[in-house]
C-alpha positions in Angstrom: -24.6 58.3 80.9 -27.5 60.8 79.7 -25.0 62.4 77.3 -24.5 59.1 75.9 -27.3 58.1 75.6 -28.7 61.4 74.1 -25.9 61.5 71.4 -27.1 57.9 70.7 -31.1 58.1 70.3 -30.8 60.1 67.2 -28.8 57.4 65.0 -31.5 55.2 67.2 -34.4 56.6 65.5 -32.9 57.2 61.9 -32.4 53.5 62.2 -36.3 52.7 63.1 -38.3 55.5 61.6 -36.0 57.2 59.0 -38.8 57.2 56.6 -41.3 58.8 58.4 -39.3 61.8 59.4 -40.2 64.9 57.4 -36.5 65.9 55.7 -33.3 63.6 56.6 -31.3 64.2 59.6 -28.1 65.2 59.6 -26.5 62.8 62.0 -23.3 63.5 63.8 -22.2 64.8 67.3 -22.9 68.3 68.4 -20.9 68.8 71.2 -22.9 72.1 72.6 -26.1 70.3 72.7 -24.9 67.6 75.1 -23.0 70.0 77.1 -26.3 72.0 77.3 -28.2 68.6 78.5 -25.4 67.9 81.2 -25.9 71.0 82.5 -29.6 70.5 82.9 -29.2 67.4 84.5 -26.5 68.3 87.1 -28.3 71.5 87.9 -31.8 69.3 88.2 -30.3 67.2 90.7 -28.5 69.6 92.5 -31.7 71.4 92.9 -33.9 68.1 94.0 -31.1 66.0 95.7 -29.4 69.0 98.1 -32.2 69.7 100.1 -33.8 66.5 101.4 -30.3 65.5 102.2 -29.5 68.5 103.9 -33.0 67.6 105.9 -31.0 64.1 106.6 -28.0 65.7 108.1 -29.3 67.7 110.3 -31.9 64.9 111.8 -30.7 63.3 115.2 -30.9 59.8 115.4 -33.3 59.5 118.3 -35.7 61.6 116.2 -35.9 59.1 113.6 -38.6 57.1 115.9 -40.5 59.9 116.1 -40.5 60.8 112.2 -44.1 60.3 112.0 -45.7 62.5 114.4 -42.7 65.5 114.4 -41.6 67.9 111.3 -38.4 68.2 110.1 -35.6 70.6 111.0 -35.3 73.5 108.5 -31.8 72.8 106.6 -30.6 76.3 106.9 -30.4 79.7 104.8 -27.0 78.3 103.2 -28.8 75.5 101.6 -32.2 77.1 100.5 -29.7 79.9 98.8 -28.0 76.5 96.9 -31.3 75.5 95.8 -32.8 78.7 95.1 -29.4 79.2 93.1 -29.7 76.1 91.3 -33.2 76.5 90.3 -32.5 80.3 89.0 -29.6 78.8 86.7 -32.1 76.3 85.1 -34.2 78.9 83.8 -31.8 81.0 83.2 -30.3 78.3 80.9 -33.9 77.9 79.6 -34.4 81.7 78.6 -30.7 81.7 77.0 -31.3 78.8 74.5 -35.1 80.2 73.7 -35.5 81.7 70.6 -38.3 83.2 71.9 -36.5 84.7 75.4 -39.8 86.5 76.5 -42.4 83.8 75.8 -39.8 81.3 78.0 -39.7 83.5 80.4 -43.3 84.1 81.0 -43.9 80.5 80.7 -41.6 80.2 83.6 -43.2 82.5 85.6 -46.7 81.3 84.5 -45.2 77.5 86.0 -44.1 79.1 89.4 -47.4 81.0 89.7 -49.2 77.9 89.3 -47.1 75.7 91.7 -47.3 78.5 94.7 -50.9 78.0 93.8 -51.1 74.4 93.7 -48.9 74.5 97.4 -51.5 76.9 98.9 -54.1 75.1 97.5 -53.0 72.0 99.2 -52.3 73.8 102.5 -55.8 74.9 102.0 -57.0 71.3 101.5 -55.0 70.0 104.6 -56.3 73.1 106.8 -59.8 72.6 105.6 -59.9 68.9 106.7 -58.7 69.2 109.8 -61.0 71.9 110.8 -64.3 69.7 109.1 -67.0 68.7 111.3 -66.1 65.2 112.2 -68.4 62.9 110.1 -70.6 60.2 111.8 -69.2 57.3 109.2 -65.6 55.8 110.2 -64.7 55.1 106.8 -65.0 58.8 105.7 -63.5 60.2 109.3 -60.7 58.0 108.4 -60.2 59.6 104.9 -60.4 63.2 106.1 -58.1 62.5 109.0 -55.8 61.0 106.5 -55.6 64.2 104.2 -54.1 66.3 107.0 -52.3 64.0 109.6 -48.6 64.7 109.9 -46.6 62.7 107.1 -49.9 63.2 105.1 -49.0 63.3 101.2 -51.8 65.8 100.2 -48.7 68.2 99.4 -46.7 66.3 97.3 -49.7 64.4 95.4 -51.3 68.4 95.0 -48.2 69.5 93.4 -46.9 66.9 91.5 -49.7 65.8 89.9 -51.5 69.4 89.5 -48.8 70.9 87.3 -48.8 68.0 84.5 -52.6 67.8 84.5 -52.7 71.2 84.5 -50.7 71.2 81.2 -52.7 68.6 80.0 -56.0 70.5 80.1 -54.7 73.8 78.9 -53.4 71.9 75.5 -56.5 70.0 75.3 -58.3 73.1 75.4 -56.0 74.8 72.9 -56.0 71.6 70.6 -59.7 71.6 70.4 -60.2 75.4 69.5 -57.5 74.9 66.5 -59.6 72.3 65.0 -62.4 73.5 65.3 -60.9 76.6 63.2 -59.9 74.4 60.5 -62.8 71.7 60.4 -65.4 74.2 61.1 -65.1 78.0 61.2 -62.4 78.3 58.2 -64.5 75.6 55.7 -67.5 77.4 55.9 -66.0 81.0 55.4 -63.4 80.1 52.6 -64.0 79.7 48.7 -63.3 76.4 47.2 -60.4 77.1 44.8 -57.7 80.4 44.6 -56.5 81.3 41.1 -53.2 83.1 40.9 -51.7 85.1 38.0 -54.6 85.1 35.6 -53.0 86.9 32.8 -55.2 90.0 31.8 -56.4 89.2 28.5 -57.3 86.0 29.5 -59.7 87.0 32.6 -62.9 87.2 30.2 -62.2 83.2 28.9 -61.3 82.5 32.5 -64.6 84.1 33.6 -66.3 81.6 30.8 -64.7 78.4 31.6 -65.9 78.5 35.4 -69.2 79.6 34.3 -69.4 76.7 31.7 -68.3 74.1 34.8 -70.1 75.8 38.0 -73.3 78.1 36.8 -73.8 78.8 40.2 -70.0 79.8 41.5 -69.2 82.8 42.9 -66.3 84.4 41.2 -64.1 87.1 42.5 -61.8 88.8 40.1 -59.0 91.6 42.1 -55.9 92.8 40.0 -52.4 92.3 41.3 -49.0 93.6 41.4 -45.8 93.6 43.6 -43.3 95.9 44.4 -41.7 97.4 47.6 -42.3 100.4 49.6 -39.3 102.7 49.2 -40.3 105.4 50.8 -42.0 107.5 53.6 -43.1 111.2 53.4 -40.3 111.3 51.0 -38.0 109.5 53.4 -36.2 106.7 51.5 -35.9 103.7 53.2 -32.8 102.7 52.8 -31.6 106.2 54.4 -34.0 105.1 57.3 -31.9 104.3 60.4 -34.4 103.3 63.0 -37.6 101.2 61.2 -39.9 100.7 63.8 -40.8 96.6 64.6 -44.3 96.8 63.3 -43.2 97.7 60.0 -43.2 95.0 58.1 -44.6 96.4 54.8 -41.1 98.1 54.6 -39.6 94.7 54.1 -39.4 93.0 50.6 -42.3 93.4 48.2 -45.8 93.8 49.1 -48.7 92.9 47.1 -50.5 95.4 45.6 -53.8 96.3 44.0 -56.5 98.8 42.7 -60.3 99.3 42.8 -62.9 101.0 42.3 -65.0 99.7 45.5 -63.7 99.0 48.8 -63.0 95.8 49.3 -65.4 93.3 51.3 -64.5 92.5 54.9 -62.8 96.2 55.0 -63.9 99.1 56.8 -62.7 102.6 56.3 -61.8 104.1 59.9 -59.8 107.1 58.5 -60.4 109.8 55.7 -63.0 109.1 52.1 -62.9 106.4 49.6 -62.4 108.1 46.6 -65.2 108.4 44.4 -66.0 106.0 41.0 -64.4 106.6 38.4 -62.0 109.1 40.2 -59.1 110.9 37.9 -57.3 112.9 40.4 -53.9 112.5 42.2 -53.0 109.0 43.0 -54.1 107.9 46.1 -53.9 104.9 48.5 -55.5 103.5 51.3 -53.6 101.3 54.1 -54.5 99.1 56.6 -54.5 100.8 59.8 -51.9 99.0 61.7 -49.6 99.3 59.1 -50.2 103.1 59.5 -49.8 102.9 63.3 -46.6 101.1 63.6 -45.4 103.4 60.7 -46.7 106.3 62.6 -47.9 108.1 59.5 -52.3 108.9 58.5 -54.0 110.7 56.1 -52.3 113.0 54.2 -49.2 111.2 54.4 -47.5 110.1 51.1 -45.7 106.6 50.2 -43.8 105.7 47.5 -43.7 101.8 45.7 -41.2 100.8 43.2 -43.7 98.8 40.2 -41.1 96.5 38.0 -39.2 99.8 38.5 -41.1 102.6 38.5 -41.5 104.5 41.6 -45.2 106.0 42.3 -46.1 108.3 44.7 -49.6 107.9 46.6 -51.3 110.2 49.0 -52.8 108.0 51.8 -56.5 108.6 51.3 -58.0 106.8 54.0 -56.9 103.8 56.5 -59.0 100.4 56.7 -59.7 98.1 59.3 -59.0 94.5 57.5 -60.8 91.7 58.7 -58.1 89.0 57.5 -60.5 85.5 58.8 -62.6 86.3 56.3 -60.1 84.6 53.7 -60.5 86.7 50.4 -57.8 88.3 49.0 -56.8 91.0 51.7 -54.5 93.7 50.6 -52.6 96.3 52.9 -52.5 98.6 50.1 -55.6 99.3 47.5 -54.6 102.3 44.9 -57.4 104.0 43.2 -57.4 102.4 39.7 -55.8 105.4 37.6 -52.6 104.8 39.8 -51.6 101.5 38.3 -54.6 100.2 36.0 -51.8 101.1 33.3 -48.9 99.6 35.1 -48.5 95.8 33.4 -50.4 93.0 36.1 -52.2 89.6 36.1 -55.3 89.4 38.4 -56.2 86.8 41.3 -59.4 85.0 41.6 -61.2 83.3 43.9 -64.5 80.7 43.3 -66.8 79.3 45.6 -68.3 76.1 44.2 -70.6 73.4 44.8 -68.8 70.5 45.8 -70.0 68.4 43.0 -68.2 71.4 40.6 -65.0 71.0 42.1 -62.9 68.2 40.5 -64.6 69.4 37.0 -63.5 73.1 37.6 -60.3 71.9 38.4 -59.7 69.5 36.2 -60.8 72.2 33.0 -59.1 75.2 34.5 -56.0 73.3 34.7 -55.9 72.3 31.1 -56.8 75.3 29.5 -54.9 77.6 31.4 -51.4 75.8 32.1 -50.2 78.9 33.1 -52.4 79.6 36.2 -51.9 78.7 39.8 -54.9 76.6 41.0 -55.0 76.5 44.8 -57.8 73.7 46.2 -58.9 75.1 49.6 -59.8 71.9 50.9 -56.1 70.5 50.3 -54.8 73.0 52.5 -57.4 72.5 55.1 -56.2 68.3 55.0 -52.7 69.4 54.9 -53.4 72.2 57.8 -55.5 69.6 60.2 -52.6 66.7 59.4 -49.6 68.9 60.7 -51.9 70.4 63.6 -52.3 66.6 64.1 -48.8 65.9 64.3 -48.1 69.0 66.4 -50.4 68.0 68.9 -49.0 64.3 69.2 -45.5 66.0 69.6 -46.7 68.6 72.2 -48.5 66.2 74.1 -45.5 63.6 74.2 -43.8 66.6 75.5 -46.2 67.1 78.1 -46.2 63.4 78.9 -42.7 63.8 80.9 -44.4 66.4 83.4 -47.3 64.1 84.0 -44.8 61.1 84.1 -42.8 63.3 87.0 -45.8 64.1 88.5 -46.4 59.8 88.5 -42.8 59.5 89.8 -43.2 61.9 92.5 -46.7 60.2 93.5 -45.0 56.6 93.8 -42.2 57.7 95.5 -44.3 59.1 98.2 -46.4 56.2 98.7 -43.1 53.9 98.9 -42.0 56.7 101.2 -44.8 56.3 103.6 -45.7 52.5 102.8 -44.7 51.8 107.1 -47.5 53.8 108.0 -49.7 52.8 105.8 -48.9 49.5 106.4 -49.1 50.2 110.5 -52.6 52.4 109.7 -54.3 48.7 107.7 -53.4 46.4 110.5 -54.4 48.6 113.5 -57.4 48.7 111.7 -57.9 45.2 110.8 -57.1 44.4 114.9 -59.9 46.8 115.7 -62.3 44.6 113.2 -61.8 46.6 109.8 -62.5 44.4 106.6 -60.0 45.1 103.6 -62.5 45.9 102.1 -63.0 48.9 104.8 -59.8 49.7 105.0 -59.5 50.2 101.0 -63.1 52.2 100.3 -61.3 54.9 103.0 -58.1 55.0 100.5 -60.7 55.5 97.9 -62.1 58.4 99.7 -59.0 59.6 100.3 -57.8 59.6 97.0 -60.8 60.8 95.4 -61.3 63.8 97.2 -57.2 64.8 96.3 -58.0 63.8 92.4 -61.4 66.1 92.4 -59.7 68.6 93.6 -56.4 68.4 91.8 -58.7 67.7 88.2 -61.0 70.4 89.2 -58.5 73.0 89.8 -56.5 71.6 86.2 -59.7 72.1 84.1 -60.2 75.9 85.3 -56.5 76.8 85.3 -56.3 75.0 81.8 -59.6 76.5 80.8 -58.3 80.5 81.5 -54.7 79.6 80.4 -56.7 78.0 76.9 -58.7 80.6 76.5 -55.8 83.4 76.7 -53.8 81.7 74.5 -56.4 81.3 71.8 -58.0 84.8 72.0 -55.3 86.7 73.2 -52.2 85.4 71.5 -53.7 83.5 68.2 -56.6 85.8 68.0 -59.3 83.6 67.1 -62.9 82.9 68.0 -63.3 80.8 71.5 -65.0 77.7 70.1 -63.8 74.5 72.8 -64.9 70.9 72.2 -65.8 70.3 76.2 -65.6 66.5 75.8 -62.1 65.5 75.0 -61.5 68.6 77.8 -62.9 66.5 80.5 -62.0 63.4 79.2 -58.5 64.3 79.8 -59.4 65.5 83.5 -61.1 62.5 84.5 -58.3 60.3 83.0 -55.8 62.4 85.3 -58.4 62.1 88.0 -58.5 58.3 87.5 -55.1 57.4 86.9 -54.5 59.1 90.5 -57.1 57.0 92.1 -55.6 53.6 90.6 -52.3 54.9 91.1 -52.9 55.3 94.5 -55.0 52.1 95.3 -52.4 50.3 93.8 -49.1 51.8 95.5 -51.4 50.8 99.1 -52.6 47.5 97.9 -49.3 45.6 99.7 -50.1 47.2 102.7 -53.6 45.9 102.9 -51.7 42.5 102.5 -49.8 42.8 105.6 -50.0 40.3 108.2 -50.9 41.7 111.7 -48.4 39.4 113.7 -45.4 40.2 111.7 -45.9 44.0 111.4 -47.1 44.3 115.2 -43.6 42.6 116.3 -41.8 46.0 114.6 -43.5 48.4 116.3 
């Protein structure tokens, strides 16, 4: 039936949203895809299903009275290898079909290090609270007695609801520090407009047209040129057998430049700039991770192919690039009597008010047909709409863990709805209001959702913050408010969710349910 359905939705949504859907479908059946899905499914419920009905077969009958107050019988070794075996085929599956086989699998490890965390964290709850001073208020002695009674559901509401509000909080956290890259940090650092192939003896009108439409702009002329590296030390790279995985400057062309100065947001770490107006040799200098993953330094020689002539360079000195700083960033500057001769256009970049911009852009355009006009604040709107719809998709992704995690919290409290039910009416005999009875569920289920939201919002903060300094590299900049909206929402939603699932048992009659017992 899932099959079915999956090879269905597809021709579903064409049907409904074909329009908004970046580039047309195409719609068919792909057999490997649905086979993949079955799999998941029959393993998922092999995995889920086997062992609470191996826990059935092996429960007498006479026990089942005493469900309440006894634990369960442990299965067997058999069926924990089934289930262990079942589990390990779903992510091996997962790995498999990843593109990316390391990153699933240290996602997958990263998910089973937080649910052993998020069982010994509920173990910890339940030992805590039965080892508490007993409190003077009923209501609250009720609540902590509830937390670690036998058939408690502190385990299973831990669990369950931990993982997806853990989720929930680390993408919040990740969500927030991308846009505040793009609608704060990279607005302020970047120039208004990039100008691409400015042809050469056109740069002085250039330079005059964006002082007649922005007196005040700050204009940034660099030359450039392409062409590929083609060889090391000598070493062509074609005849290369093993290119290291750093190396990408060995692949395809490579833009290329020359100058006098070194360029702003570099810093030499390696050998001398050469001098002004230097006639010697030619001579380059390389960023220095290209260097590293090449394994070459100073001294070293590489050899670029410009519209066909090769040119030789002695690597002068190696730069650190700072590449935030959103100028034209080159891995390779040439000192300028290497290829100030070779033919090039040059690249510009302007930083304008914002009143200049739609003149600028409007002139430059006109006059110079020719030349690529790039409007930084275009790209930022395009950048922050598909982060946008990146985030809606990931977090409708993330909704099916947190929907589990609801699934798993109503099937307990249907599971243990009789002794809930038997808990409200004992109560009520002994003289409990509903009113009572439901402020200790709301202690009870508070207490779980503070410490399932607290523990979310610091594994979510630490799995954030690694991802956004460690993995994107970027400045740690979180928006704390949507952060802890999303925590309380998970906190709340827990509360209501329990409330709700226990409201028919404060609804019980007294005679009716005291006949059962």
């Amino acid at each position: 039936v899932g099959s079915a359905v999956g090879a269905l939705v597809p021709w579903v949504i064409v049907l409904l949203a074909g329009n908004a859907l970046p580039a047309p479908p195409e719609l068919g059946l792909y057999p490997l895809p649905l086979l993949s899905g079955a799999a998941y499914g029959l393993l998922i419920a092999i995995a889920f299903a086997l062992w609470p009905l191996a826990k059935a077969r092996v429960v007498p009958a006479a026990r089942l009275f005493r469900a309440g107050v006894e634990p369960t019988r442990w299965p067997g070794w058999p069926v924990f290898l089934a289930v262990s075996g079942a589990a390990a085929a779903i992510a091996a599956l997962a790995i498999l079909q990843s593109r990316e086989k390391m990153f699933a699998a240290a996602f997958i490890v990263a998910a089973l290090a937080l649910l052993l965390l998020l069982t010994l964290l509920a173990a910890g709850v339940r030992w805590l609270a039965a080892r508490l001073p007993r409190p003077k208020d009923t209501l609250l002695r009720l609540a902590i007695a509830n937390l670690h009674r036998p058939g408690a559901l502190t385990r299973q509401l831990v669990v369950a609801l931990g993982l997806g509000l853990t989720l929930f909080a680390t993408l919040a956290v990740i969500e927030t520090n991308l846009s505040g890259q793009i609608n704060r940090s990279i607005p302020a650092r970047a120039p208004s407009f990039f100008f691409l192939d400015i042809p050469v003896a056109e740069v002085p009108a250039f330079e005059a047209l964006v002082r007649r439409n922005a007196a005040d702009a700050e204009l940034r002329l660099v030359p450039s040129l392409r062409g590929p590296v083609v060889a090391v030390n000598g070493t062509r790279v074609s005849e290369m057998k093993d290119i290291p995985d750093g190396a990408w400057i060995l692949r395809g062309d490579r833009g290329l430049t020359y100058s006098n100065d070194i360029p702003e947001s570099n810093r030499v770490v390696a050998g001398r700039w050469w001098p002004a107006g230097y006639d010697g040799p030619p001579l380059v200098s390389i960023d220095v991770e290209a260097a590293q993953a090449l394994g070459i330094g100073v001294g070293d020689t590489l050899t670029v192919s410009v519209l066909g002539v090769e040119v030789t360079a002695e690597i002068a000195s190696l730069r650190e690039i700072d590449w935030d700083s959103l100028g034209f960033n080159f891995v390779m500057v040439f000192s300028p009597n290497t290829l100030s001769g070779a033919p090039h256009s040059f690249m510009a970049t302007a930083a304008v008010e914002s009143d200049d911009e739609r003149p600028l852009y409007r002139e430059a355009t006109r006059a110079f047909p020719t030349v690529s006009v790039i409007r930084v604040k275009d790209v930022i709107e395009t950048a922050a709409g598909m982060l946008t719809q990146l985030s809606a998709a990931v977090r409708s992704a993330a909704s099916v863990a947190v929907a589990a995690g609801i699934a798993v919290l109503v099937g307990a409290l249907a599971a243990g709805r009789r002794a809930r039910t038997y808990d409200a009416v004992l109560l009520k005999v002994l003289g409990a209001t509903r009113g009572q009875v439901l402020r200790a569920l709301l202690i009870e289920y508070g207490v779980l959702a503070a410490i399932v939201s607290g523990l979310a919002f610091v594994i979510g903060t630490a799995g954030g913050w690694y991802v956004v300094t460690e993995v994107f590299e970027l400045e740690w900049q979180p928006n704390w408010v949507p952060v802890v909206a999303t925590v309380l929402v998970g906190a709340a939603v827990t509360v209501l969710l329990g409330l709700a699932g226990s409201w028919s048992s404060l609804s019980a009659r007294p005679n009716r349910v005291l006949r059962t017992l």
